[in-house]
C-alpha positions in Angstrom: 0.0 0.0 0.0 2.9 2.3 0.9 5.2 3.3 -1.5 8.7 2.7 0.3 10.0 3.0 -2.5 10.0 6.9 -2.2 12.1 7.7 1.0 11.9 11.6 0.0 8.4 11.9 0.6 7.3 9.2 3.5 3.9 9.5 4.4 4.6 7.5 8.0 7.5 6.6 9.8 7.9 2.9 10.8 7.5 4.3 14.4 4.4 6.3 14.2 3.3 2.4 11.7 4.4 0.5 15.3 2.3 2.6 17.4 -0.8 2.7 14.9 -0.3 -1.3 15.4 0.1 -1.7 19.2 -3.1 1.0 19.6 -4.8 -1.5 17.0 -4.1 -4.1 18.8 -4.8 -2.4 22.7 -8.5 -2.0 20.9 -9.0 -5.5 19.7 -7.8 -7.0 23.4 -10.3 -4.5 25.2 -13.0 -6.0 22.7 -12.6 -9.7 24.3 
């Protein structure tokens, strides 16, 4: 989906992708 090919112009850090995940995943464990 994310061009990483294009390190000029990044649209989201692997950082900011890694905390998108673990507040993805927070959500889904507070669902159960």
């Amino acid at each position: 989906i994310l061009d990483v090919a294009q390190p000029n112009s990044p649209k989201i850090t692997v950082s900011e992708l890694l905390q998108q995940l673990s507040v993805t995943q927070a959500e889904l464990e507070n669902i159960k």
